[in-house]
N, C-alpha and C positions, 0 to 999 in steps of 0.2 A: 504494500500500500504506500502511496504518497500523497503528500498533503503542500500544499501552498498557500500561504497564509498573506493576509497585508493587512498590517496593522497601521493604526496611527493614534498621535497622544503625544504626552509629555516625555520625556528621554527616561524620567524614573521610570514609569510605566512599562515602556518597552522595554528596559532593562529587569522588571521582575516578570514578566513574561519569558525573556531569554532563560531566564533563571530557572523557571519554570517548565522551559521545552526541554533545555537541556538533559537528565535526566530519562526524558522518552527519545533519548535518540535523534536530536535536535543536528542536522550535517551542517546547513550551511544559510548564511544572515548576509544580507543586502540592506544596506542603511542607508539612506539618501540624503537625509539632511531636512535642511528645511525649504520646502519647497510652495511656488505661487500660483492658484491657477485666478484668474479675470473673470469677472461675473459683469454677463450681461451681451448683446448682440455685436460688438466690438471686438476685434483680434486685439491682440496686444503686441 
């Protein structure tokens, strides 16, 4: 089985979730940072 996850929150957050996977066999984490998406009919 595999699983794909996307989380989002505060950096504690995702850090006791890492915490958390870890343990059941948690391979591998992509962090992106902090990221902007534009609201509203406008590109950016």
């Amino acid at each position: 089985e595999h699983f794909i996850f996307e989380i989002t929150g505060k950096g504690s957050k995702l850090d006791q979730f890492i915490a958390i996977m870890k343990p059941l066999g948690l391979v591998e984490i992509c962090r992106t940072g902090v990221a902007a998406m534009n609201r509203g009919p406008q590109a950016m």
